[in-house]
Kinemage of the C-alpha trace (Angstrom):
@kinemage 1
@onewidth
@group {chain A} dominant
@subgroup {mainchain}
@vectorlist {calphas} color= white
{ca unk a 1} P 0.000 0.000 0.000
{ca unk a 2} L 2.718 2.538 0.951
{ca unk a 3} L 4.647 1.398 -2.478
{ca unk a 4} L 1.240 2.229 -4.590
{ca unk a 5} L 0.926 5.348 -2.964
{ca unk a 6} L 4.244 6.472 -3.608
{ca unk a 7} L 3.706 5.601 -7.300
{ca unk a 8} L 0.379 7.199 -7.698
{ca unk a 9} L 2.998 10.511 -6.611
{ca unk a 10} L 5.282 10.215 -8.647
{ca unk a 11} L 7.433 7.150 -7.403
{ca unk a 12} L 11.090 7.833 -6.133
{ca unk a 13} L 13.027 10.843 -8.270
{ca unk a 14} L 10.833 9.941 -11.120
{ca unk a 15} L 11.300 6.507 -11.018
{ca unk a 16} L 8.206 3.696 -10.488
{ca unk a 17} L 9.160 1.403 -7.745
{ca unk a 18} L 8.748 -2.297 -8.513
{ca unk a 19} L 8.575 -4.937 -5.622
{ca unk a 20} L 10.257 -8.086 -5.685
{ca unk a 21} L 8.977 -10.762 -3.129
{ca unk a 22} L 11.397 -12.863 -1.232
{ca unk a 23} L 10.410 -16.105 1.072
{ca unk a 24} L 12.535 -17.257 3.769
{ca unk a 25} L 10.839 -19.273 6.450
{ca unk a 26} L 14.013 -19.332 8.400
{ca unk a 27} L 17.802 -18.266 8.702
{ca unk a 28} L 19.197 -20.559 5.880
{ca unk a 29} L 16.406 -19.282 3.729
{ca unk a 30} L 17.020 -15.550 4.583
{ca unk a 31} L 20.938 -15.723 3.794
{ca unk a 32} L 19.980 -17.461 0.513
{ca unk a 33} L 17.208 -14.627 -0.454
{ca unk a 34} L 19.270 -11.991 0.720
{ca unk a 35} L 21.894 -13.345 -1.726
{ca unk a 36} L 19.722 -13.245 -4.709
{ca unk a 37} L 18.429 -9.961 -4.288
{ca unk a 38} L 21.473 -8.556 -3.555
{ca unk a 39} L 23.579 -10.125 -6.134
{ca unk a 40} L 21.266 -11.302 -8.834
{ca unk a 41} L 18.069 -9.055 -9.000
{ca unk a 42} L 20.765 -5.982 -7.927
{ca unk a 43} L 17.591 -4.383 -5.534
{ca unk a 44} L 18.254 -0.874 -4.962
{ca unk a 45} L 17.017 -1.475 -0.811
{ca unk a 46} L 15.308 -4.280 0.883
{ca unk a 47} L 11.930 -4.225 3.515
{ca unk a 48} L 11.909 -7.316 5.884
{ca unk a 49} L 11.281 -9.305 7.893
{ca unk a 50} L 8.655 -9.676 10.828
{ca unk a 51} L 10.753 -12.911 12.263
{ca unk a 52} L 13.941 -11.606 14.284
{ca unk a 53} L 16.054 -14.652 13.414
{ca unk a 54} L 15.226 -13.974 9.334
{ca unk a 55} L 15.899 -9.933 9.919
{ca unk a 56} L 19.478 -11.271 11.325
{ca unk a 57} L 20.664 -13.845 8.795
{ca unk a 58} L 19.274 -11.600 5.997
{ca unk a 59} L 21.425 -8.250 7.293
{ca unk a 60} L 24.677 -9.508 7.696
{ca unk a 61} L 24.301 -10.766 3.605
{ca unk a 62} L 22.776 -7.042 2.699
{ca unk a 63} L 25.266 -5.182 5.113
{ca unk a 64} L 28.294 -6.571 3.289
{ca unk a 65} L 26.591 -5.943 -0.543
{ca unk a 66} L 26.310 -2.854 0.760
{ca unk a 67} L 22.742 -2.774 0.241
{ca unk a 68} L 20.091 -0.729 2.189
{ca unk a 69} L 17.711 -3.078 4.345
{ca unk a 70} L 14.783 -1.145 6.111
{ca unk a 71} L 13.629 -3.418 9.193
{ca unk a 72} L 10.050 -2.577 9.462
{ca unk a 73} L 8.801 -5.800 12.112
{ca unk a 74} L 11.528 -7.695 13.995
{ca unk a 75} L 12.232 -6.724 17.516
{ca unk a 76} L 15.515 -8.026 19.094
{ca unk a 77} L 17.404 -5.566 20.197
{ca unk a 78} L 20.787 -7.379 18.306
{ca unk a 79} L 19.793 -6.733 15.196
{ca unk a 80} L 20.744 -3.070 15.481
{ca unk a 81} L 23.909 -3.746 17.864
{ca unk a 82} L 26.030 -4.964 15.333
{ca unk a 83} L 27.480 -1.748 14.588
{ca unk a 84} L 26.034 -1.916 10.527
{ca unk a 85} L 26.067 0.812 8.789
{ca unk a 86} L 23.395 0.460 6.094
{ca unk a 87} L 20.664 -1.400 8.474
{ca unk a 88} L 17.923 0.957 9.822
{ca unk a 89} L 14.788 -0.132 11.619
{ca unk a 90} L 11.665 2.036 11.983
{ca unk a 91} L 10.070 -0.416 15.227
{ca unk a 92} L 9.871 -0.694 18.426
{ca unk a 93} L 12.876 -3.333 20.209
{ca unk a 94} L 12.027 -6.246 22.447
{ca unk a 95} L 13.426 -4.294 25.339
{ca unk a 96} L 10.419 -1.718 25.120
{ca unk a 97} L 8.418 -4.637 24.642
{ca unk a 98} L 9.529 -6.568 27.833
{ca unk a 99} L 9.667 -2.985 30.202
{ca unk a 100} L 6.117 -2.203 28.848
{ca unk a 101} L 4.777 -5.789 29.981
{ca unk a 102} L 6.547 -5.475 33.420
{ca unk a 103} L 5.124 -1.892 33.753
{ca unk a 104} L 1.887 -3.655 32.965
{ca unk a 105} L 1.706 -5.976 35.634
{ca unk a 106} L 2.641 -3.320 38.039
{ca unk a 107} L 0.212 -0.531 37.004
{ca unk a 108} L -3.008 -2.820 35.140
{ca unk a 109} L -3.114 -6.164 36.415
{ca unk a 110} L -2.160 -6.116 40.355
{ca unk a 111} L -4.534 -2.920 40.863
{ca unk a 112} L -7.431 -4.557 38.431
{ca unk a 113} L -6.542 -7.506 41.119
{ca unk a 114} L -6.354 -5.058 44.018
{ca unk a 115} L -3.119 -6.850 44.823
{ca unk a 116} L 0.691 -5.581 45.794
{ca unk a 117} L 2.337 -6.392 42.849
{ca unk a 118} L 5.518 -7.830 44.915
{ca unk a 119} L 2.486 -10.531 45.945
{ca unk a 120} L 2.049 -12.151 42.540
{ca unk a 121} L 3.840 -15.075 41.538
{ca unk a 122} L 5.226 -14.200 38.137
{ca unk a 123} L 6.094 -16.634 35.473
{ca unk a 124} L 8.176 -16.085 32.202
{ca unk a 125} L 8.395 -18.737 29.466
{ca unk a 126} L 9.286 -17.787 25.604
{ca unk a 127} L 10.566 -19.600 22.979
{ca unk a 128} L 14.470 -19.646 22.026
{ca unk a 129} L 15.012 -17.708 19.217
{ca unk a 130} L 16.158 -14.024 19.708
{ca unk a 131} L 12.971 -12.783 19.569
{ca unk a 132} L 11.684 -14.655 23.352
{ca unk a 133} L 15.454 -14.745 24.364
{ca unk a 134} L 16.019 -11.460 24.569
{ca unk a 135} L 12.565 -10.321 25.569
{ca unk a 136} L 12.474 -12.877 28.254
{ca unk a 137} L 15.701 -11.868 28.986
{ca unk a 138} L 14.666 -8.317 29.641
{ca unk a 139} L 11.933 -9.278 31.270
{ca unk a 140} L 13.824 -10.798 34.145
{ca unk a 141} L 15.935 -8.280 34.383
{ca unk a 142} L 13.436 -5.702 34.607
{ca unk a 143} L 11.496 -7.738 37.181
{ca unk a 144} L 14.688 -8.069 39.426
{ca unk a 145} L 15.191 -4.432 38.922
{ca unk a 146} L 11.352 -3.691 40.638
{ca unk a 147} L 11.416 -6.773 43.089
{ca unk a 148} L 8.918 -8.587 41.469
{ca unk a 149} L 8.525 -12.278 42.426
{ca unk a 150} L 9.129 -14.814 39.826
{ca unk a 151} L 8.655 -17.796 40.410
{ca unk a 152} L 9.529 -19.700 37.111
{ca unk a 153} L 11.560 -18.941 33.689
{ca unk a 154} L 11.378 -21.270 30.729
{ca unk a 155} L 12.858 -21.444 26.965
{ca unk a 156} L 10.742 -23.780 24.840
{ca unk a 157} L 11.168 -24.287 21.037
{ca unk a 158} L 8.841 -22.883 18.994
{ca unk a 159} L 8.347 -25.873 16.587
{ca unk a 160} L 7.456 -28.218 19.894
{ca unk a 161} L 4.437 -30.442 19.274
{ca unk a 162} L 4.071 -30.608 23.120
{ca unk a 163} L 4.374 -28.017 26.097
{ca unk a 164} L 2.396 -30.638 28.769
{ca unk a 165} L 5.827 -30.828 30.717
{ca unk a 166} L 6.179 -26.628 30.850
{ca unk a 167} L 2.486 -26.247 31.782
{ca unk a 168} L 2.601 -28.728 34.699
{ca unk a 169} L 5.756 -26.922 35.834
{ca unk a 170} L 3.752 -23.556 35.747
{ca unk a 171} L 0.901 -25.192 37.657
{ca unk a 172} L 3.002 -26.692 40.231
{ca unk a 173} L 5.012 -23.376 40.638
{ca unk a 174} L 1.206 -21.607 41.397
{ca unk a 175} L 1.926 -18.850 38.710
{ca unk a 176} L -0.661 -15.766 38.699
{ca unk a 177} L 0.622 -14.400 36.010
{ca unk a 178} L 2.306 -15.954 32.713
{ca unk a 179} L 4.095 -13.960 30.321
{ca unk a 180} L 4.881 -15.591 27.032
{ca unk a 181} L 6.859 -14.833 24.192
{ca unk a 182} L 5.826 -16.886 21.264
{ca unk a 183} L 4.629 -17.202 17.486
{ca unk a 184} L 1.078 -18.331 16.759
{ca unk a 185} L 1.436 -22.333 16.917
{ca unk a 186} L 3.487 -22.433 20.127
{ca unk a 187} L 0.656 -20.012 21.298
{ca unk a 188} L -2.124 -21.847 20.529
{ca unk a 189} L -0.763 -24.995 21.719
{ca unk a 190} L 0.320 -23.134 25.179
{ca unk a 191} L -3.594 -22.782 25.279
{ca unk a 192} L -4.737 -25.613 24.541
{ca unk a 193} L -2.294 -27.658 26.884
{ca unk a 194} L -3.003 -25.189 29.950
{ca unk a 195} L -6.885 -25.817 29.435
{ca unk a 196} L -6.046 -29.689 29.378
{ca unk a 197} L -4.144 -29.479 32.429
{ca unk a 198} L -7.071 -27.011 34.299
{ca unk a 199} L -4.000 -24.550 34.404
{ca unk a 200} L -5.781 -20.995 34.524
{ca unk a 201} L -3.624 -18.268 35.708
{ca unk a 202} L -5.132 -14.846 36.545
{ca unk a 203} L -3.269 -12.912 33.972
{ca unk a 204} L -2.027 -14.215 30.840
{ca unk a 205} L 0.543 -11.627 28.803
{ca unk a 206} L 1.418 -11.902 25.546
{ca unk a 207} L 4.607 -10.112 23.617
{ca unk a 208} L 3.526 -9.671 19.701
{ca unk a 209} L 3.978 -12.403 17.895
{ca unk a 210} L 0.722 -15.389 18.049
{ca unk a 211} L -1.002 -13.087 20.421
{ca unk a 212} L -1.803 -9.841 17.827
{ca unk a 213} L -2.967 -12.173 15.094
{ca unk a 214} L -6.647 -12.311 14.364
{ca unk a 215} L -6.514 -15.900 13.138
{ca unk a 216} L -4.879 -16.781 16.560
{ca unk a 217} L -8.372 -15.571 18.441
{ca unk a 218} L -10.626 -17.211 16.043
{ca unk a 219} L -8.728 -20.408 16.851
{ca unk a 220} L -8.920 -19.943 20.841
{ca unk a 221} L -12.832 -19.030 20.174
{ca unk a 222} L -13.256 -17.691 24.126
{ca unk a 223} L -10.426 -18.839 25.438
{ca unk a 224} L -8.517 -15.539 24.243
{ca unk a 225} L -11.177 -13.473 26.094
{ca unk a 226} L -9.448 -11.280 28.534
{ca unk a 227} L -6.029 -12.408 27.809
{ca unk a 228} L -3.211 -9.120 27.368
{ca unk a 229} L -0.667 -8.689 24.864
{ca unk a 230} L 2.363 -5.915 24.426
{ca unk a 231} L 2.633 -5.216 21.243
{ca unk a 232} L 3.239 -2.171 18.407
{ca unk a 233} L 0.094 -0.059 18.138
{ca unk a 234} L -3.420 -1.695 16.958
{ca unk a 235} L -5.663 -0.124 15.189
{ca unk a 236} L -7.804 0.345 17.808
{ca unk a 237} L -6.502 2.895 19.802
{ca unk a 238} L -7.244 7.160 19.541
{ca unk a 239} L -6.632 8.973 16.501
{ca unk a 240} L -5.882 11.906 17.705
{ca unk a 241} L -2.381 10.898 18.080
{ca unk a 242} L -2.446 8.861 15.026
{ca unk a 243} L -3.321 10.924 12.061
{ca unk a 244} L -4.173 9.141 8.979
{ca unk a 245} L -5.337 5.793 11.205
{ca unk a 246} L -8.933 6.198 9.893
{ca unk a 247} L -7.530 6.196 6.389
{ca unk a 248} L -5.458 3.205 6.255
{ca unk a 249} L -8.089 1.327 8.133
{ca unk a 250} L -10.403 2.332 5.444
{ca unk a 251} L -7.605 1.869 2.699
{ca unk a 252} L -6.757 -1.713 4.048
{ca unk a 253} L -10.373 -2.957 4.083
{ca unk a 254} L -11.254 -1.833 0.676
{ca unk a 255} L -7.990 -3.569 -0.798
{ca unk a 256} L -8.101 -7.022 1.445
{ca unk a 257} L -12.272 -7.347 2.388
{ca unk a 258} L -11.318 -7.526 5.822
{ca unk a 259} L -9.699 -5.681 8.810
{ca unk a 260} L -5.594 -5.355 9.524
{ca unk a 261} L -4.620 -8.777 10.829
{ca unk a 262} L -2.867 -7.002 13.817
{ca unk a 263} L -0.448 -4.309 14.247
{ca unk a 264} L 2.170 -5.206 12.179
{ca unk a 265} L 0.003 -4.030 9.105
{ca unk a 266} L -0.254 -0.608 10.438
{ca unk a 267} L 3.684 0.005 11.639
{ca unk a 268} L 4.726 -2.086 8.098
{ca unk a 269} L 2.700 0.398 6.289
{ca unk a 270} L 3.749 3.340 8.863
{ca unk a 271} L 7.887 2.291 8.388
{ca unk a 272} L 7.285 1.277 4.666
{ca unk a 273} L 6.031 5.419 3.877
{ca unk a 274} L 8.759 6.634 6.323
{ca unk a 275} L 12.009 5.001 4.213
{ca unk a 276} L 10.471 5.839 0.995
{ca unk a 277} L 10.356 9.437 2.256
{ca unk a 278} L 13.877 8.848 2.938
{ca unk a 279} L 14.751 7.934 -0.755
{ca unk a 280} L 13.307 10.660 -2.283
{ca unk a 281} L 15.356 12.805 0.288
{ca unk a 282} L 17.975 11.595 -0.883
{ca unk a 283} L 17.504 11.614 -4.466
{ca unk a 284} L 20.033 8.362 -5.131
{ca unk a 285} L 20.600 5.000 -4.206
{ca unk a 286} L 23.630 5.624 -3.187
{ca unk a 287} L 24.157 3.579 0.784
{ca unk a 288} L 25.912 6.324 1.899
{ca unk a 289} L 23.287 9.219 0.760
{ca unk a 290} L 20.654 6.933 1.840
{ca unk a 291} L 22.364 6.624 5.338
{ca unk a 292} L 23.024 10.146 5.675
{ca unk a 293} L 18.945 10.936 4.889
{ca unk a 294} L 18.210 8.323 7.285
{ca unk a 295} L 19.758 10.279 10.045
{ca unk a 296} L 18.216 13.466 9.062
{ca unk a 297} L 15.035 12.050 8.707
{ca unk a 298} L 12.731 12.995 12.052
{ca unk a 299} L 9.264 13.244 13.114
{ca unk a 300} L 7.942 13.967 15.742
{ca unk a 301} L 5.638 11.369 18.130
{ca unk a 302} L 2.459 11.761 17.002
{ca unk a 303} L 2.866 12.111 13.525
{ca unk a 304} L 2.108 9.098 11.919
{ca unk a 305} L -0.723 6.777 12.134
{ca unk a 306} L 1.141 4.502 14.399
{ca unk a 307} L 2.014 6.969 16.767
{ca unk a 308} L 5.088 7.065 16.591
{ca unk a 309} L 7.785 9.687 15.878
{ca unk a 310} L 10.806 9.207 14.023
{ca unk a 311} L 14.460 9.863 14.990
{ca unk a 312} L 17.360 7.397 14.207
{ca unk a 313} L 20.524 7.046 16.220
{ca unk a 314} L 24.045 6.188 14.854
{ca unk a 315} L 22.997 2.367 14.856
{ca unk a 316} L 20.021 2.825 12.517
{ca unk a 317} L 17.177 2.295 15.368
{ca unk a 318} L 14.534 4.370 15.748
{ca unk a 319} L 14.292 6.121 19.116
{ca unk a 320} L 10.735 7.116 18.521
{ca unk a 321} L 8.922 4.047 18.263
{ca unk a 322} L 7.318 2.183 21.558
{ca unk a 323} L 4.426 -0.343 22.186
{ca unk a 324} L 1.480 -0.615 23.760
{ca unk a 325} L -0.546 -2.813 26.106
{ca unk a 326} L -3.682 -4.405 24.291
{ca unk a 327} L -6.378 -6.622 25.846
{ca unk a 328} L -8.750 -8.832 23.822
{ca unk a 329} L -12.353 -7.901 24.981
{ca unk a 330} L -15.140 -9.228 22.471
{ca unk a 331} L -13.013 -10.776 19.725
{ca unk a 332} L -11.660 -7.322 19.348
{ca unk a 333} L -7.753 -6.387 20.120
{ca unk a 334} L -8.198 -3.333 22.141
{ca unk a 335} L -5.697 -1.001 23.423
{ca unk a 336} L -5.650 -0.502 27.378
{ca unk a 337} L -2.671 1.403 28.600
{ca unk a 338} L -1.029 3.627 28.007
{ca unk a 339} L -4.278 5.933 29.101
{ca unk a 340} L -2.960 8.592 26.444
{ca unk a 341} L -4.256 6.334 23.432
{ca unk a 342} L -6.235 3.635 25.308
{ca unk a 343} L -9.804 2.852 23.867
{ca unk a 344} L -11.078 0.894 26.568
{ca unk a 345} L -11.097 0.191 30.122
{ca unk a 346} L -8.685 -3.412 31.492
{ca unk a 347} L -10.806 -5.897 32.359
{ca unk a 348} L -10.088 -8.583 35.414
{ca unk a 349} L -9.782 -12.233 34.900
{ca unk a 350} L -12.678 -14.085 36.031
C-alpha cells in the first residue's frame, strides 16, 4: 500500500518502484534470499522481515553488498547492535516490549486484582530464538530491577508439538501471572495444553507475535477473552495521536475485504512510507546518501498513524517508536494502557 501510494505521486526521483517478493521461512532461507536480491536481482534497498532470526541472517548478507535493508517488524534488540552501517529499523525493540509488559503488571493487572504487585507469583516462558530470548531476557531483568517475584523462567522451542511438561511446571510453581513470548502455533498450543491441564492463571501476557494475530483468536474461540498482549500499536486505539489511522483502516479494508490482521500491518505500512520518504530525500541510491537521509530524517511522536515519531541514532534504530498494552475484549484487540491512546477500560480475569 505505501509502495502504490508512492507511485500514484510520482514514485522515487521519477522513477516507479517495482517490488520483488522474497520467502525465507528461516535463517538458511534468509541468507539465501538476501543473496539473490542482492547479487542477482541488484535491488536498490530491501523491507523485511517480521521474524527476528530472518531480519538477522538476511542483514549480515545485505550489510556486506552494501545494500540498504529497512527493518520494518523484527524486535531483538541485536539486530541493530552490530554496529552496521546500512541497516535501519523504523520499530519498536524487544526491550520496550519486555519494560512495557513489566510496567503492565505493576500498574493494570495487580490494581485490576487489588493486589501488591511484589504478591504475585510471576512466570516467564518464551521460545528460544532471539525474539523470546532477549525479551524474556529483559523481562527478568526488569522484574529483578522492581522486586517482582518470579517464580519460574522457561525457553521452549517454537516448533514443539508438546508443552504438557512446561504447563505442569507452571501449575506446580502456582503462577498468577504468565508472560509468554511466542509465534502463533506455540501459542495456541500453550492454550490448549493449559486448558487440558485445568491450568488458569489470573493474567495471561502476551509479547507480539501469536497473540496480535486475528486468526490466533478465532482459533482460541473464548479462550482468548481477557487475555493481554504488548505489542506495536493496533488499530484500535485514539486517533488523535495517530493521524491518517482512519484512512489506512479504510484503505486496508477496501484492498483485502477484511480488517488489519494485527499491528504489524499498520507500523509495516507506517515504516514502509517513512524510508520511501527517505529515498526521495535523498535523491540516489547511493548507501551512503541513503544513510546520511536516514539520520536526518525525524518526526515527531504523534505524527504518523502509528504513533510514533521518528528519529534514528548512529545504529540505525529508531528512538521514537514504543508499544502498547492491548487486551482482547469481544473478539476485538483493544488497546488498554497507556491511558494517552487507550480505547477501553482493562478488564479482570474471572
Amino acid at each position: 500500500m505505501a509502495v502504490e501510494e508512492r507511485n500514484t505521486s510520482g514514485g522515487i526521483n521519477g522513477k516507479k518502484i517495482t517490488l520483488l517478493k522474497a520467502d525465507a521461512v528461516d535463517a538458511n532461507q534468509a541468507v539465501g534470499e538476501a543473496r539473490r536480491l542482492t547479487s542477482v536481482e541488484n535491488v536498490s534497498a530491501i523491507f523485511g522481515s517480521y521474524a527476528s532470526g530472518v531480519s538477522s541472517a538476511a542483514t549480515q548478507v545485505t550489510e556486506l553488498a552494501g545494500v540498504p535493508y529497512f527493518e520494518l517488524g523484527a524486535v531483538a534488540d541485536t539486530i541493530t547492535g552490530r554496529g552496521f552501517k546500512y541497516l535501519f529499523r523504523s520499530n519498536a525493540t524487544a526491550k520496550s516490549f519486555a519494560d512495557r509488559s513489566i510496567e503492565s503488571i505493576v500498574k493494570v493487572i495487580a490494581p485490576s486484582l487489588k493486589i501488591d504487585p511484589k504478591a504475585l507469583k510471576i512466570a516467564i516462558i518464551y521460545e528460544d530464538g532471539p525474539y523470546g530470548t532477549l525479551v524474556g531476557g529483559f523481562q527478568k531483568e526488569e522484574a529483578k530491577r522492581l522486586g517482582l517475584n518470579v517464580v519460574e523462567t522457561q525457553a521452549y522451542s517454537a516448533k514443539s508439538v508438546d508443552l504438557s511438561s512446561l504447563v505442569l511446571r507452571l501449575k506446580g510453581s502456582g503462577a498468577d501471572v504468565v508472560l509468554q513470548t511466542s509465534y502463533q502455533n506455540d501459542t495456541l498450543l500453550f492454550f490448549r495444553q493449559a486448558a487440558s491441564a485445568g491450568f488458569k492463571p489470573k493474567a495471561v501476557i502476551g509479547a507480539g507475535g501469536g497473540y496480535s494475530l486475528q486468526e490466533t483468536a478465532q482459533a482460541l474461540g473464548t479462550s482468548i477473552e481477557g487475555i493481554f498482549n504488548v505489542d506495536f500499536p493496533q488499530v484500535t486505539m485514539k486517533e488523535d495521536g495517530a493521524p491518517g489511522l482512519k484512512n489506512f483502516v479504510a484503505a486496508y479494508q477496501k484492498r483485502y475485504g477484511v480488517q488489519p490482521r494485527s499491528g504489524h500491518s499498520l507500523v509495516n505500512y507506517v515504516g514502509a512510507k517513512a524510508f520511501l520518504d527517505v529515498m526521495v530525500e535523498a535523491k540516489s541510491t547511493d548507501k551512503d546518501k541513503i544513510r546520511s537521509a536516514v539520520l536526518a530524517y525525524k518526526k515527531p511522536v504523534g505524527s504518523s498513524a502509528a504513533g510514533w515519531g521518528f528519529q534514528f541514532s548512529e545504529n540505525g534504530q529508531n528512538q521514537l517508536a514504543s508499544s502498547n498494552l492491548m487486551q482482547w475484549q469481544g473478539g476485538k484487540l483493544l488497546t488498554v494502557f497507556p491511558e494517552s491512546v487507550a480505547t477501553a477500560k482493562p478488564i479482570a480475569a474471572k
